[in-house]
C-alpha positions in Angstrom: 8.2 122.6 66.7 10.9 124.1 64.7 14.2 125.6 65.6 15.8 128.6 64.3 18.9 129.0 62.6 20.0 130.8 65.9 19.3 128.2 68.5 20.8 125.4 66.0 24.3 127.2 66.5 24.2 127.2 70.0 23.1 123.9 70.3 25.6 122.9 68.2 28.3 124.9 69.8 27.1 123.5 73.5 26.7 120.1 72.8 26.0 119.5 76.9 22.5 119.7 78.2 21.3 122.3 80.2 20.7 121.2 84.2 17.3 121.2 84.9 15.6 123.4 88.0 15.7 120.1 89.7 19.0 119.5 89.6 21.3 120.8 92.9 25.3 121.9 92.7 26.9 120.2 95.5 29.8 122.9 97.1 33.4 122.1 95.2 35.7 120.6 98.0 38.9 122.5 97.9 42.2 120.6 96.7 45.8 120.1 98.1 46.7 122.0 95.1 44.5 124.9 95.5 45.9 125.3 99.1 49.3 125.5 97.6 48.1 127.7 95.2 46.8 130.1 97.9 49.7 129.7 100.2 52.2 130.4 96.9 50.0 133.8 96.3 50.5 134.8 100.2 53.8 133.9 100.0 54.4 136.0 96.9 51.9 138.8 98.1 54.3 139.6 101.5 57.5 139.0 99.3 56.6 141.9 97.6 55.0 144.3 100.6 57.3 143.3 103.4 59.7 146.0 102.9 56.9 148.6 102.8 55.6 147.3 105.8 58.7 146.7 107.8 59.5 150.2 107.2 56.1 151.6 108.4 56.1 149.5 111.5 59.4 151.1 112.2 58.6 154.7 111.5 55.2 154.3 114.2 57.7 152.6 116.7 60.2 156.0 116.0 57.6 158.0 116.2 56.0 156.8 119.5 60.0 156.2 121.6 60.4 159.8 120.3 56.9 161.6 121.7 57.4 159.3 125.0 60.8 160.1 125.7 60.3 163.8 124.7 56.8 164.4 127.2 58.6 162.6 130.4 61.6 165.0 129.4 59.5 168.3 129.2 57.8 167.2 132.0 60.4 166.5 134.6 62.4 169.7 133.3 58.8 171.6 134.3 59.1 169.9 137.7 62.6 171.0 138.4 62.3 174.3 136.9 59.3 175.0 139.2 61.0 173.5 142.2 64.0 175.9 141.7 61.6 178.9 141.5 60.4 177.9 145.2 64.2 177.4 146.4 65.1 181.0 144.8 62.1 182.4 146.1 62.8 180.8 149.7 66.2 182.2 149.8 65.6 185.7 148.9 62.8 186.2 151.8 65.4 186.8 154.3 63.6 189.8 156.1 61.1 189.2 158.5 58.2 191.1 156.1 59.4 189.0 153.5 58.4 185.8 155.2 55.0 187.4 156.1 54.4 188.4 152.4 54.3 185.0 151.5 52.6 182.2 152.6 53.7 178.6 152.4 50.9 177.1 151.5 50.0 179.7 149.0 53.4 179.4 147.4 52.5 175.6 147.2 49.2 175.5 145.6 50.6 178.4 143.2 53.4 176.1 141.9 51.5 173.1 141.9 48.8 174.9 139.7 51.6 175.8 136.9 53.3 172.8 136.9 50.0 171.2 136.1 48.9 173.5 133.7 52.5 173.4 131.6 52.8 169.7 131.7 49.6 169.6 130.5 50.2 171.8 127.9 53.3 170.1 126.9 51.8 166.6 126.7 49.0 167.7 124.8 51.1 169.3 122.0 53.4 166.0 121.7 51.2 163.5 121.7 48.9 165.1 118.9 51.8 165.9 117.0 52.8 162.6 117.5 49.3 160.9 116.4 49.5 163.3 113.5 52.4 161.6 112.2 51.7 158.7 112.8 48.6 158.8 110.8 50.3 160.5 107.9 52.5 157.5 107.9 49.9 155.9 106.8 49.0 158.0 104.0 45.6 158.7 105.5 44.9 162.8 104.3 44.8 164.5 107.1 43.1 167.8 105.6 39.7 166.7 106.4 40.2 165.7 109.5 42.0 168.9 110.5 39.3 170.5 109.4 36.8 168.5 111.1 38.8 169.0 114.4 38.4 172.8 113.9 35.1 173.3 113.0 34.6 170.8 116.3 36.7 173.1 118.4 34.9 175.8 117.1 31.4 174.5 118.6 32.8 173.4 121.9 34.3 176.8 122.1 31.0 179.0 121.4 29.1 176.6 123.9 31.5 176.3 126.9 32.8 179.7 126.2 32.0 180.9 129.9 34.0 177.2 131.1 36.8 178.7 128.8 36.7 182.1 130.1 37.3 180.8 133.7 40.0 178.6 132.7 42.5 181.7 131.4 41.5 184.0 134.2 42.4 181.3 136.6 45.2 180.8 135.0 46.5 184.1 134.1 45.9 185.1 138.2 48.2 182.1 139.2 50.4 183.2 137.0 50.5 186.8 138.0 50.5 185.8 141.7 47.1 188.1 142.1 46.4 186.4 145.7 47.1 183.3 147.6 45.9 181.0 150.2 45.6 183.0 153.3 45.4 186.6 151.8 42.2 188.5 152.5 40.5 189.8 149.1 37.7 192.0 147.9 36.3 190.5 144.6 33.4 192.2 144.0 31.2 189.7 144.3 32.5 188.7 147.7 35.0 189.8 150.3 36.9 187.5 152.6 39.9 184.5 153.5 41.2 182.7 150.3 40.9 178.8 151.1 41.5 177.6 148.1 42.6 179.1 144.6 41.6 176.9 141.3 41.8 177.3 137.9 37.9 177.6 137.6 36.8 178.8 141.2 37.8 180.3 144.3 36.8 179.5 147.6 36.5 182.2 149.9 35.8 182.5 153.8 33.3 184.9 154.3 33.4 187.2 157.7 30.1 185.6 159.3 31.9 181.7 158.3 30.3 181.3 155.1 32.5 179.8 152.0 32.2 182.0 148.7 32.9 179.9 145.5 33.8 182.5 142.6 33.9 181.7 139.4 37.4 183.3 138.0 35.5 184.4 134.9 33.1 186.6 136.8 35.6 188.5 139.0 36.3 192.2 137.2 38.9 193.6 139.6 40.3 192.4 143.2 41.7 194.4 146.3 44.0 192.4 148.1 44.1 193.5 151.9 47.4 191.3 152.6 50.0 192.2 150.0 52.6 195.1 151.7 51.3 196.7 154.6 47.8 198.1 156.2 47.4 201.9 157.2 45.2 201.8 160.6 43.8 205.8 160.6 41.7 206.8 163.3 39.7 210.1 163.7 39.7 212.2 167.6 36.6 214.6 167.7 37.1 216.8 170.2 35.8 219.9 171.1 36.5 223.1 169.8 37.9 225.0 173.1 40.3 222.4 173.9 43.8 222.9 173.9 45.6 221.5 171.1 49.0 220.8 172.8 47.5 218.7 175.6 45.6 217.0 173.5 48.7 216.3 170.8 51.0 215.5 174.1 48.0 212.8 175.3 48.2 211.7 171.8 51.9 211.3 171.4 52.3 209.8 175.3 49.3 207.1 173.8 51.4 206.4 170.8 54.9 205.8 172.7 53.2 203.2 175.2 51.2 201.3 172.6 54.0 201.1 170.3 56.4 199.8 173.1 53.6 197.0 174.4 53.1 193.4 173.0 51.8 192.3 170.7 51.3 195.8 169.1 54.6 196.4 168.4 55.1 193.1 166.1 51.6 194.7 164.4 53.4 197.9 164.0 55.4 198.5 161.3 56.0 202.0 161.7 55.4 204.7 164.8 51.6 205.7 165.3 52.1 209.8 163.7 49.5 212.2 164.4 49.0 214.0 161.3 47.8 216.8 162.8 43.8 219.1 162.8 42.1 217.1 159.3 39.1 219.6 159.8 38.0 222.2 162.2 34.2 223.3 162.5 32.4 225.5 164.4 32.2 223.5 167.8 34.6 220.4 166.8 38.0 219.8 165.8 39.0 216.4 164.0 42.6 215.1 164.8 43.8 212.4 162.7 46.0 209.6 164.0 47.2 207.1 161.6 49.6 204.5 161.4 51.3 201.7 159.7 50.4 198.3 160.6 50.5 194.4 159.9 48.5 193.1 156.6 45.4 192.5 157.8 45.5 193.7 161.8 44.6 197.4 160.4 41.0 197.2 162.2 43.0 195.7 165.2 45.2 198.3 165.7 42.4 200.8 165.6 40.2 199.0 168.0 42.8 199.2 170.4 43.9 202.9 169.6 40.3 204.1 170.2 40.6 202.7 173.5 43.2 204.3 174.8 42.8 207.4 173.6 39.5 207.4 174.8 40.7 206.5 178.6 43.6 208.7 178.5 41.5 211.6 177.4 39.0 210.6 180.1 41.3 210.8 182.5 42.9 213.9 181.1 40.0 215.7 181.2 39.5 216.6 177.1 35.7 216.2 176.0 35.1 214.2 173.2 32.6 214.9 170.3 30.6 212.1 169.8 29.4 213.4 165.9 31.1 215.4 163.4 29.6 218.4 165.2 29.3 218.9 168.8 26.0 219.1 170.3 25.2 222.8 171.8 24.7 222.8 175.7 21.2 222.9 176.9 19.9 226.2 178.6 17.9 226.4 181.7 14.5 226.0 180.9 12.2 229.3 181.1 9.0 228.4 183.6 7.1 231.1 181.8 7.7 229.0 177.7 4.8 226.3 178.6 2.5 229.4 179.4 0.4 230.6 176.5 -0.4 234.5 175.8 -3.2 235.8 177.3 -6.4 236.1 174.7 -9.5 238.4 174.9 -11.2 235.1 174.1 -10.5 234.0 177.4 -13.1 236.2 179.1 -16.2 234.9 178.2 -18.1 238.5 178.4 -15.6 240.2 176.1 -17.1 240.8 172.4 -14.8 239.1 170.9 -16.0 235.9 172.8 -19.9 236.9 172.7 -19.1 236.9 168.8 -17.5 233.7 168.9 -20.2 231.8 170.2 -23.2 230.5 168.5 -26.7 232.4 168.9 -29.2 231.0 171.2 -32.4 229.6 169.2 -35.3 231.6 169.8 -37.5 230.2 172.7 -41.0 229.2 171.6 -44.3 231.2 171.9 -48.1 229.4 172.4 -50.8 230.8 170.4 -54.5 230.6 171.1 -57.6 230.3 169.0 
């Protein structure tokens, strides 16, 4: 076999033989001088990076003692601020109304819900500004994850939208003081006793016992039968011949001793008026008698108003119409109505009658052969 030019340079510039397939590389054991090699690099490596470093670890340290200090700050200064909203609040209710307007548990759950949601608030803004910093300390860009984070919110937005929705109405009624534990509201949905007011649901107490949970998102308006004061109106039918000054003098004596009684005076919060003829019909007249009353004892007082006037115009002698229209007085009845008008088809030979009936058949004849 003959070599090349080629492979006679390299063999001449690598005079060592090539290991064979056969032969194995045992592993190189590492030296005392490659350790102090390695060490020396370290060494060298942190002498030059420390400073960077050092600096970085301080500037996250900063960062967090600032956002930690600064949220229990905010959030105690929330606390106290609330705290001195329910001691102003306390000392201005110095009428007797006043402390019925507002009830203490109400005013408790109502504070305690914006507290929460304004430390909440708080702590969420400091400590994502704080992890914000703290990552651009580290020179990590923060543009995509921003926009990441918005494109998230974005998504969570669109599919708990109705979870969102209930959130700001809750917290936009607390806020606003709409109603409160105790207060007696007409949502729409459902009517009764506020139990319990949330930020996503409230719990009502229906009439028959039952316990409404509302979603504050689904509620489009709200009557609130216990803020201010209740009007208690009650309607007197009585008949049209009666005379008007005895039944406005029953009226009035009615009024004066109700209003003078207990408990109906605490329930009052005004004399019981009569307003005077609301309609007058043919055989009726409607007096109206109205007055101002308690929040929430408004079908009381009216209960109780109906009742007397209806005994002391019993005993008075003044007829009252049970409808909007009195019923007319029955007449004698005539003996000769049930009797019907005499008829020439009565008599069974008159022509009429002989017409009236149907022919006889013919009465068969025999023939013979």
């Amino acid at each position: 076999m003959s070599l090349s030019l080629a492979d006679s340079v390299l063999l001449a510039a690598d005079p060592s033989p090539s290991p064979t397939p056969s032969e194995t590389q045992s592993p190189r054991v590492p030296s005392l001088q490659d350790a102090q090699e390695s060490a020396t690099n370290a060494a060298g490596w942190v002498e030059q990076n420390w400073s960077t470093w050092l600096a970085i670890g301080l500037r996250v340290l900063l960062i967090v003692a600032i956002a930690v200090i600064l949220r229990v700050v905010v959030r105690r200064s929330i606390t106290k601020l609330i705290d001195r909203m329910n001691r102003n609040h306390q000392t201005g209710e110095s009428s007797a109304i006043g402390g019925l307007l507002v009830n203490v548990e109400r005013r408790r759950q109502r504070s305690q819900a914006i507290g929460s949601v304004l430390r909440s608030v708080a702590s969420f803004l400091i400590i994502g500004t704080a992890a914000l910093m703290i990552l651009g300390t580290f020179q990590i860009n923060l543009a995509p994850l921003l926009a990441s984070a918005g494109v998230a919110g974005v998504a969570i937005g669109f599919g708990a939208r109705n979870l969102v929705t209930d959130f700001l109405s809750g917290v936009f009624m607390i806020l606003e003081d709409q109603y409160g534990v105790g207060d007696t509201i007409d949502a729409g949905v459902a009517s009764g006793e506020v139990i319990e007011v949330g930020l996503r649901v409230t719990k009502l107490r229906g009439d028959g016992g039952e316990i409404w949970y509302v979603r504050n998102g689904e509620v489009k308006r709200i009557g609130n039968l216990s803020q201010g004061w209740a009007t208690a109106n009650v309607d007197v039918t009585v008949h049209s011949g009666e005379d008007l000054d005895k039944v406005k003098a029953t009226l009035d004596e009615v009024a004066e001793k109700m209003g003078a009684e207990e408990p109906w005076n605490e329930m009052l919060w005004g004399p019981i008026e009569i307003l005077g003829l609301d309609s007058v019909l043919l055989d009726s007249m409607v007096v109206r008698v109205t007055a101002k009353t308690m929040p929430g004892k408004s079908l009381t007082v009216e209960r109780e108003l109906r009742w007397r006037i209806k005994r002391a115009f019993d005993a008075a002698g003044i007829r009252i119409v049970g409808g909007a229209t009195a019923t007319l007085e029955e007449q004698p009845a005539d003996p000769t109505a049930g009797m019907a008008a005499p008829s020439v088809y009565a008599n069974a030979a008159s022509p009429q009658s002989a017409a009236a009936s149907p022919l006889t058949p013919p009465a068969p004849t025999s023939t013979t052969k």
